[in-house]
Backbone as JSON, one array per atom type, in Angstrom:
{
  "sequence": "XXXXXXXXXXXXXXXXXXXXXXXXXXXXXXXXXXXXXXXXXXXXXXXXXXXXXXXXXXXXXXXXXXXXXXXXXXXXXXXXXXXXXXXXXXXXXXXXXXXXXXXXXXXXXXX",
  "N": [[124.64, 52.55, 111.07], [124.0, 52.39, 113.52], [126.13, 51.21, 115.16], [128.21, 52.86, 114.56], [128.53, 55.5, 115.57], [128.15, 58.06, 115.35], [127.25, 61.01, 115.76], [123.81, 62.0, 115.58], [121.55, 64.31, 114.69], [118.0, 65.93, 114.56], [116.83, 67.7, 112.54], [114.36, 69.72, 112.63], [112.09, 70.99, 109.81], [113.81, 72.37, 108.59], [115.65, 74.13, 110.16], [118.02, 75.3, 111.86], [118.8, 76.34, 114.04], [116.87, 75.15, 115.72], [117.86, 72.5, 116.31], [117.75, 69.16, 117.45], [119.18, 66.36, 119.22], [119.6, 63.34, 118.72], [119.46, 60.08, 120.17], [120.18, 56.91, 121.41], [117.85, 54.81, 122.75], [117.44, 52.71, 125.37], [116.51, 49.38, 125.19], [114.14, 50.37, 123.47], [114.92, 52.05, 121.17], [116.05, 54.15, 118.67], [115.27, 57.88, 119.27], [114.29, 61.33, 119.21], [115.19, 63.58, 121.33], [114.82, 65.87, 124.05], [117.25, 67.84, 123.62], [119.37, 69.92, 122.7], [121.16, 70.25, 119.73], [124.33, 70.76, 117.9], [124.74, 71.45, 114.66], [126.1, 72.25, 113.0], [128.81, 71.76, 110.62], [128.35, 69.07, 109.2], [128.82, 65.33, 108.26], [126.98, 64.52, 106.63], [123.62, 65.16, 105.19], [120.79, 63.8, 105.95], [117.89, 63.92, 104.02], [114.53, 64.09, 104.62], [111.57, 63.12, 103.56], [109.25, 64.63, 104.01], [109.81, 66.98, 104.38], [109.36, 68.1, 101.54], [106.91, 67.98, 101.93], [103.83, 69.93, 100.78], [101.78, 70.51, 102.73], [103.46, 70.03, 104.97], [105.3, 70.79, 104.85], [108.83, 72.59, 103.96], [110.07, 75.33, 102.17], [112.18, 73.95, 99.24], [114.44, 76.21, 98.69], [114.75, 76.54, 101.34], [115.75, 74.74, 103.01], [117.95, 74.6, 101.2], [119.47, 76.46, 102.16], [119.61, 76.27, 104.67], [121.92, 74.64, 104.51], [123.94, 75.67, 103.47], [124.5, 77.34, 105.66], [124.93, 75.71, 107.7], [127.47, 74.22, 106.66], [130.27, 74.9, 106.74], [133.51, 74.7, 106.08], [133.53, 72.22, 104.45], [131.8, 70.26, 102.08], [129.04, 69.03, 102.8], [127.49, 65.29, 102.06], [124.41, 64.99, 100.78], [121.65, 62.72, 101.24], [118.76, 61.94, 100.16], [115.51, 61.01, 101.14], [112.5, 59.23, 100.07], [109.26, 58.45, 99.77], [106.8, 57.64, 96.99], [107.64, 59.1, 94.97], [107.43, 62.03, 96.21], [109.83, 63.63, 96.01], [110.21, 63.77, 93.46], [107.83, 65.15, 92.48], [107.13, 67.5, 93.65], [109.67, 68.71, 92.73], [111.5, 69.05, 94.34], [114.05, 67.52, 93.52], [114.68, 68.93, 91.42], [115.92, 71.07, 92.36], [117.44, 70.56, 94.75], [120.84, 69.5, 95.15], [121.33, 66.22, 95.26], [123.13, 63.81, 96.79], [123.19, 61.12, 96.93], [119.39, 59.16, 96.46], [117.31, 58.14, 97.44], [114.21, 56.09, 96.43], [110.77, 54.97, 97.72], [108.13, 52.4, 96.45], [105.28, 52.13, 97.51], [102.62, 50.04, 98.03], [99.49, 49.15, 97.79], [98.19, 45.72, 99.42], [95.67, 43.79, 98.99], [93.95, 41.06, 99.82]],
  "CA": [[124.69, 53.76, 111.84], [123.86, 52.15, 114.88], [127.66, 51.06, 116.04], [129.38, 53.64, 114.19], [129.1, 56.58, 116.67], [127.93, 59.41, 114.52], [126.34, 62.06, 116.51], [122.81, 62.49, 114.82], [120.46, 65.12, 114.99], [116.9, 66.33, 114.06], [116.36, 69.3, 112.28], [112.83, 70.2, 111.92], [111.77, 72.34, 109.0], [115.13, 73.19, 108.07], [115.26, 75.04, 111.11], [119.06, 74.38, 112.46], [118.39, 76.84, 115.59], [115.44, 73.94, 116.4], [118.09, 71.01, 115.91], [117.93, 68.16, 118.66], [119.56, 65.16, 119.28], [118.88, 61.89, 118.41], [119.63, 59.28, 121.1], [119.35, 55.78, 121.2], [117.19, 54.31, 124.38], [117.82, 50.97, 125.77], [115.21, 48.33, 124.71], [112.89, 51.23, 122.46], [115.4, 52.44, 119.78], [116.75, 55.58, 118.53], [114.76, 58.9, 119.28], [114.38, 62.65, 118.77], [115.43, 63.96, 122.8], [114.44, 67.13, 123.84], [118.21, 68.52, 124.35], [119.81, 70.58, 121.54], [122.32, 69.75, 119.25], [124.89, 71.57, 117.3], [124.3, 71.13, 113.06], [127.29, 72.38, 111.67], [129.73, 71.15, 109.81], [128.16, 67.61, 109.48], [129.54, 64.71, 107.41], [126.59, 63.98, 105.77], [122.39, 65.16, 105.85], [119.72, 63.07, 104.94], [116.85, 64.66, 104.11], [112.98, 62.82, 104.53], [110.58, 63.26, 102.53], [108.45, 65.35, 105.27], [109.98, 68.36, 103.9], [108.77, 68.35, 100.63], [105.26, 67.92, 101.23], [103.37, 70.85, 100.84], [101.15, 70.41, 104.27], [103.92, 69.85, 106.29], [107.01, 70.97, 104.74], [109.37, 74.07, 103.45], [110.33, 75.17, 100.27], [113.46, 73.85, 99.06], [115.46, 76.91, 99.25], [114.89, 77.15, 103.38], [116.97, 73.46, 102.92], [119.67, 75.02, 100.34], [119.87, 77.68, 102.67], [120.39, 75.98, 105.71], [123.0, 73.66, 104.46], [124.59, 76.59, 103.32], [124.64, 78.12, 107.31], [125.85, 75.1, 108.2], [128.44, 73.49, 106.03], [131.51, 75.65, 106.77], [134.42, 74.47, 104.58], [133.63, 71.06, 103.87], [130.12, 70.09, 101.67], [128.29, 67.06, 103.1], [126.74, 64.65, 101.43], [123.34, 64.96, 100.94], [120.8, 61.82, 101.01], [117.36, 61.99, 100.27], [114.99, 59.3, 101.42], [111.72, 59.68, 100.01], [108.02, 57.23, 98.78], [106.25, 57.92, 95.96], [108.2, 60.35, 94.25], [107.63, 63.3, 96.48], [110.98, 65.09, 95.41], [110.23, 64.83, 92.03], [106.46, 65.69, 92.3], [107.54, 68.82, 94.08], [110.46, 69.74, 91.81], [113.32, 69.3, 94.98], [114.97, 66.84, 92.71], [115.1, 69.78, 90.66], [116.15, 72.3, 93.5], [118.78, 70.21, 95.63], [121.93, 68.84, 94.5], [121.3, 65.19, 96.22], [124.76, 63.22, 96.22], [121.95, 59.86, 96.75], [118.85, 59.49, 96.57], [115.98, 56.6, 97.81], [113.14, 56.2, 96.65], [110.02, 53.6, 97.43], [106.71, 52.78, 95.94], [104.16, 51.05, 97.76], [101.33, 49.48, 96.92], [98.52, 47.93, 98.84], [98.14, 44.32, 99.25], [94.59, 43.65, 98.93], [92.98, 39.46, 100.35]],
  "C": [[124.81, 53.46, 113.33], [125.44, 52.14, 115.61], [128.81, 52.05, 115.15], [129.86, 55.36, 115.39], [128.71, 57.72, 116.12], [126.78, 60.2, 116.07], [125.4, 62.33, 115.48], [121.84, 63.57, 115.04], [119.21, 65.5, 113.73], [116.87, 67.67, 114.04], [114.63, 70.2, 112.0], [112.23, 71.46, 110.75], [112.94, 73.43, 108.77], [115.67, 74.32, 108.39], [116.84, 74.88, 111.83], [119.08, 74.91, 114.14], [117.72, 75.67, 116.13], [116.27, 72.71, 116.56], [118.15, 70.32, 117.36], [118.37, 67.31, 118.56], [119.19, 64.23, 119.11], [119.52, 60.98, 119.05], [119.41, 57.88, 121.21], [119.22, 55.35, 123.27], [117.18, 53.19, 124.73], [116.37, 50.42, 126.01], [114.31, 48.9, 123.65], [113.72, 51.73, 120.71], [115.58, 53.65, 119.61], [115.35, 56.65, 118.63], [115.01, 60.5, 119.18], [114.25, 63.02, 120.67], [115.1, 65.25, 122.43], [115.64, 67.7, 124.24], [119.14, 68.67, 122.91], [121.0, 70.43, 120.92], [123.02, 70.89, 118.43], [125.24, 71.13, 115.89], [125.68, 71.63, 112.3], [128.72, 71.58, 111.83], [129.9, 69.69, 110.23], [129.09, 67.28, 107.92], [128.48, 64.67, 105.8], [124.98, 64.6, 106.37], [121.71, 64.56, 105.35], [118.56, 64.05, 105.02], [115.39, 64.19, 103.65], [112.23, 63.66, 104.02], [109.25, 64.52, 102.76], [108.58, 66.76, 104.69], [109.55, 69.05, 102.78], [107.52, 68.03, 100.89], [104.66, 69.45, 101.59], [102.26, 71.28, 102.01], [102.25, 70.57, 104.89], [105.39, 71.25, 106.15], [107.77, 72.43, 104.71], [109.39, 74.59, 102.05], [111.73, 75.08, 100.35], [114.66, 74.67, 99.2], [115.67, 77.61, 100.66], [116.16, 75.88, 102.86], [118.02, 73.88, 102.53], [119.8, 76.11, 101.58], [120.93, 77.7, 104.13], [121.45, 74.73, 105.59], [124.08, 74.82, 104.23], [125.33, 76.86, 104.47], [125.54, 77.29, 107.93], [127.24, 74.49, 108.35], [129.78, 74.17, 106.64], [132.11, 75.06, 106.01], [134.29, 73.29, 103.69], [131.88, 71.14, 103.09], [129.78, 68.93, 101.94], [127.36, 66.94, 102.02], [124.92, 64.7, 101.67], [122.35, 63.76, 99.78], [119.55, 62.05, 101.09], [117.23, 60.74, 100.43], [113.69, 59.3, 101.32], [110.16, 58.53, 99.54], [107.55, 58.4, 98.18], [106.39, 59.24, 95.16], [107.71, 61.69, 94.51], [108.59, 64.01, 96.22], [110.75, 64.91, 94.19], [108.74, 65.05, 91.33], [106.51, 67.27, 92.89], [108.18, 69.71, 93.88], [111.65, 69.54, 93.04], [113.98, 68.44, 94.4], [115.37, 67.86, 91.62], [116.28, 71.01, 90.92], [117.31, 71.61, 94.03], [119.68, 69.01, 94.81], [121.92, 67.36, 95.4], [122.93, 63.91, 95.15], [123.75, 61.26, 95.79], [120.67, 60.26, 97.27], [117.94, 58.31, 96.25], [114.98, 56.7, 97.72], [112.15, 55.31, 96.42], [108.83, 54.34, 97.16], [106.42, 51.82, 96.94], [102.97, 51.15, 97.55], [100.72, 48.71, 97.94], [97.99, 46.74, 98.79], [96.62, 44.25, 99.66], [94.45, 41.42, 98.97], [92.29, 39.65, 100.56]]
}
């Protein structure tokens, strides 16, 4: 991602009005800027794990909804990226059509 050039942005809570830019900062690494980006008609969305949790998150059809708003003619790819099987403890593996989809376990190393 880094040297390809993609314009990225942060959507919070599947919110695309809320979306911001994502920037990379010399010496610190890519960040969430406070200066607003424009969400439609991306190539591709990933979507973290953040969203499905039931503390933090939405319910899956705010997500279908706002891919919907956004997509215009083309349908991006949609990547989930998720640990310990929050999308399919929550059922959005049930709910969103994910084109891929990552998911880790970890486990605590106990010495």
């Amino acid at each position: 991602m880094r040297d390809r050039g993609f314009d990225m942005l942060y959507v919070p809570r599947a919110d695309a009005k809320a979306a911001r830019k994502i920037k990379e900062i010399e010496n610190i690494g890519y960040s969430v800027v406070d200066e607003k980006g424009n969400p439609e008609n991306p190539d591709a969305v990933v979507v973290l794990d953040g969203l499905a949790m039931p503390k933090f998150g939405c319910p899956p059809e705010d997500f279908t909804r706002m891919i919907e708003a956004i997509s215009g003619d083309k349908k991006p790819k949609v990547i989930g990226v998720c640990f310990m099987n929050i999308f399919e403890r929550t059922g959005w593996d049930k709910k969103i059509n994910f084109d891929t989809l990552t998911d880790t376990t970890l486990e605590t190393v106990v010495k």
